[in-house]
C-alpha positions in Angstrom: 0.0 0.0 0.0 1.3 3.6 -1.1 0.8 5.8 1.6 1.5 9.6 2.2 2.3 10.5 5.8 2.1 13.9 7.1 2.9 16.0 10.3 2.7 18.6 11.9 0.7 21.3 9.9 -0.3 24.0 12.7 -3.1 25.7 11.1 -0.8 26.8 7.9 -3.5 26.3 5.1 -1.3 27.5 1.9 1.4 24.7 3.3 -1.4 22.1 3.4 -3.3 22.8 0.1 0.5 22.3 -1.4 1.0 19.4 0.1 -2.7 17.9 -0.8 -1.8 18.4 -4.3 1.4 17.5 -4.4 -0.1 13.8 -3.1 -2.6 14.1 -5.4 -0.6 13.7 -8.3 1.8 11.0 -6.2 -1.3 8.3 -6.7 -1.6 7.5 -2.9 -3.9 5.1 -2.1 -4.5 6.5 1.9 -3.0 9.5 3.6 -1.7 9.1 7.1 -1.4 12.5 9.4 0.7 12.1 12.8 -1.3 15.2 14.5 -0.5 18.6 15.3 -2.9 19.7 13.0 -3.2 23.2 14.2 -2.0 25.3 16.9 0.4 28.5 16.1 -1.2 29.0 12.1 -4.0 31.3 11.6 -6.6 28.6 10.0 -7.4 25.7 12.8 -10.8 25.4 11.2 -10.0 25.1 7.4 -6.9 22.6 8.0 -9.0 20.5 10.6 -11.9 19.9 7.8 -9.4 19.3 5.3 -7.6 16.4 7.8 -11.2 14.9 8.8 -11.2 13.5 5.6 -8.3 11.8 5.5 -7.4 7.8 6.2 -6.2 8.1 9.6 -5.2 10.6 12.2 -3.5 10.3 15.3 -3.2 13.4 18.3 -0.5 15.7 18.7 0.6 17.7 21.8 -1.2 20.9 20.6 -4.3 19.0 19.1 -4.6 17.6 22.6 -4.0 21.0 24.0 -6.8 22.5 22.3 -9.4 20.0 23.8 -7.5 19.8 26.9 -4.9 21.4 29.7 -1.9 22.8 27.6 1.6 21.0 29.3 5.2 22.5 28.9 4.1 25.0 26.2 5.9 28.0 26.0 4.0 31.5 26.6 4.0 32.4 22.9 2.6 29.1 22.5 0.0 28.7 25.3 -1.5 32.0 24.0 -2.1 30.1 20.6 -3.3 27.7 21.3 -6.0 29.3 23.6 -6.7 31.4 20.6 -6.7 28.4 18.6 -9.2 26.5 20.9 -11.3 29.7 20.7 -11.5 29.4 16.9 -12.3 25.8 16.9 -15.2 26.4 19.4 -16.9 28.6 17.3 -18.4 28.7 14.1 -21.2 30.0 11.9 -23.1 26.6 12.1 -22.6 24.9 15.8 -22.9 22.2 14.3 -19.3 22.2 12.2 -18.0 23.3 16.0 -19.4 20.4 17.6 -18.1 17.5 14.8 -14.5 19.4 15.1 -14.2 19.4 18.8 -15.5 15.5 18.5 -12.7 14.8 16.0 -9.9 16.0 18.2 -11.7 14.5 21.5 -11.9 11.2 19.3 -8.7 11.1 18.4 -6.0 8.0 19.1 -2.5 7.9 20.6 -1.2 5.4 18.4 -1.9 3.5 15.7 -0.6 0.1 14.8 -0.9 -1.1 11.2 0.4 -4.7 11.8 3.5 -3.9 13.5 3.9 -0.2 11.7 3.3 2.3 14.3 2.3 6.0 13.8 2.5 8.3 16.3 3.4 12.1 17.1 6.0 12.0 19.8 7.5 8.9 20.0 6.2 5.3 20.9 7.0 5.7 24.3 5.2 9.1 24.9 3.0 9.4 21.3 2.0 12.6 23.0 4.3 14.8 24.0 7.8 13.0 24.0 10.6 14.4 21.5 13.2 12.5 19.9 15.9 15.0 18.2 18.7 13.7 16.2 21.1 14.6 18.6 19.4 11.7 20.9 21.3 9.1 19.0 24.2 10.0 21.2 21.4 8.7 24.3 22.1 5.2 23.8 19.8 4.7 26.6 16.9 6.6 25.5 17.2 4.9 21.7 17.3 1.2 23.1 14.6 1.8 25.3 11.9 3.5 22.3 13.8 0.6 20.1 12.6 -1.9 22.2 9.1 -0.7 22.0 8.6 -1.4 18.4 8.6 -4.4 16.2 9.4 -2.5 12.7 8.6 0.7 11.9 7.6 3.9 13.8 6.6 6.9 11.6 6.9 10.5 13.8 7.0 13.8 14.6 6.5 16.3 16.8 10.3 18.1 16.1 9.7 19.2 12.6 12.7 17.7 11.7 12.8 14.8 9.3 15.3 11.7 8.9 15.7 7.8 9.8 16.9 6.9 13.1 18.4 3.2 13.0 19.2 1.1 15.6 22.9 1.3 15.4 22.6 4.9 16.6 22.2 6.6 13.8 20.2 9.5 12.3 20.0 10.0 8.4 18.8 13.0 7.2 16.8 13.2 3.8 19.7 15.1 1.9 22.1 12.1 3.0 20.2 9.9 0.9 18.8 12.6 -2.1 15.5 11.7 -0.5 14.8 8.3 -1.5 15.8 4.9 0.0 15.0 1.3 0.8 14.3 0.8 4.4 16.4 -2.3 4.6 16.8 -2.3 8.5 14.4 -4.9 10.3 14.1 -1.5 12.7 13.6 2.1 12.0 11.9 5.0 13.4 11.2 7.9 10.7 10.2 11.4 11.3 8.3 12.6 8.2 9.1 16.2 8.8 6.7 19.3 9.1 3.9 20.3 7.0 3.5 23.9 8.1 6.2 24.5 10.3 9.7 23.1 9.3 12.9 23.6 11.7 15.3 21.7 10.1 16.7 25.7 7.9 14.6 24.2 4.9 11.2 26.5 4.8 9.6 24.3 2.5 6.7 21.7 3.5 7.7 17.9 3.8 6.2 14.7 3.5 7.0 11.3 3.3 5.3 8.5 0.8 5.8 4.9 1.8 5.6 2.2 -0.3 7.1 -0.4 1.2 10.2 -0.8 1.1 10.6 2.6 -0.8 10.8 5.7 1.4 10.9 9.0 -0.1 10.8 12.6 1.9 8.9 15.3 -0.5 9.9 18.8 -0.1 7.0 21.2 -1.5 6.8 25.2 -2.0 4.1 27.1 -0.6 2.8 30.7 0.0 5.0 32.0 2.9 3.7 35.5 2.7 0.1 34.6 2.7 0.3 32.3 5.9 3.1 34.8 7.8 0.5 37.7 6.8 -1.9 36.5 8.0 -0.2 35.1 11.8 0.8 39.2 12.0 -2.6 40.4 11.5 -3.8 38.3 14.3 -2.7 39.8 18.0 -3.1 36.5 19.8 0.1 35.0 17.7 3.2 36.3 18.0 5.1 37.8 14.9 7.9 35.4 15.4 5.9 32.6 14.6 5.4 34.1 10.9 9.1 35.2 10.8 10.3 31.6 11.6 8.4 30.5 8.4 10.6 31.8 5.8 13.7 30.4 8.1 12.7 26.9 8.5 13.7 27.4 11.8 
């Protein structure tokens, strides 16, 4: 099965309308997203009824901060997010407002697809745990998560996307030019960010799997329009636009 993963989008519509068509013409047959669909972007509503269509979701830290209690989120980001629960809590038609909170309430931790696991964080905390690149120098930390998964576990949650391998390693996409064979009997992938990279590459990624083919998909989008319209809304702070055009 040929399936498109994505991460992380935060409310940035113009990042996710790039990405939709760019799997469009990639003839997926589902579309996976590992949560964080909003939070910090100006348009929680628009990118949540876009990802209610999809295959299959699971939650992210700020997803589950919109329904719930945010935890560890930085000031700039608590603010966000209550004005990104605010926006999802209203609507023109109640009714829209109602199947949108029920979505994110609804949402799972993990899900396994015999043995392939998809979560945000990581498999040990699919919430709210981060795994850097810089963690392969844990040894600790990466044999324990390693331990927890018979395969494959597709992530996110840092925005920045590469292969961890059991041998301690972290590949990142430009290593490979992108594509490669998951030969490893273990891996855990990060798919990268949708509408937020941090990884000094602005542009939207992706990942398509097609077992064993892996290939990370770097897509342009309208910077301007999404960092427009962040500034013109006072509950987000203007350095969440300005990292957009960093990838940072």
């Amino acid at each position: 099965m040929r399936t498109a993963i994505i991460s992380d989008i935060h409310g940035n519509l113009e990042a996710l309308h790039a990405v939709l068509k760019d799997i469009k013409a990639q003839k997926v047959d589902r579309i996976v997203c590992l949560g964080d669909i909003i939070g910090y972007g100006p348009n929680p509503r628009e990118c949540l009824d876009l990802v209610m269509k999809m295959d299959i979701c699971v939650i992210g830290n700020h997803d589950y901060g919109a329904v719930n209690d945010p935890e560890g989120f930085s000031a700039a980001a608590e603010r966000a997010i209550f004005w990104t629960r605010q926006q999802v809590e209203t609507s023109e038609n109640p009714e829209d407002a109602r199947r949108r909170i029920l979505f994110l309430i609804k949402l799972p931790r993990i899900h396994n697809d015999d043995g392939v696991l998809f979560v945000h964080g990581s498999i040990k905390n699919p919430i709210n745990e981060y795994v850097f690149p810089d963690d392969i120098y844990n040894r600790r930390k990466m044999d324990r998560l390693f331990a927890m998964i018979k395969t494959y576990c597709f992530q996110g949650h840092t925005h920045q996307p590469g292969i961890f391998t059991p041998d301690y390693s972290f590949l990142s996409p430009d290593s490979f030019n992108y594509k490669c064979k998951l030969i490893e009997p273990k891996a855990m992938i990060n798919v990268g960010s949708v509408g937020q990279p941090r990884d000094e590459d602005w542009r939207s990624c992706y990942v398509i799997f097609d077992p064993p083919n892996l290939e990370f998909r770097r897509i342009e989008y309208d910077v301007d329009t999404t960092a427009n319209k962040i500034k013109a809304i006072p509950d987000l702070d203007d350095f969440l636009a300005d990292r957009l055009y960093r990838g940072a």
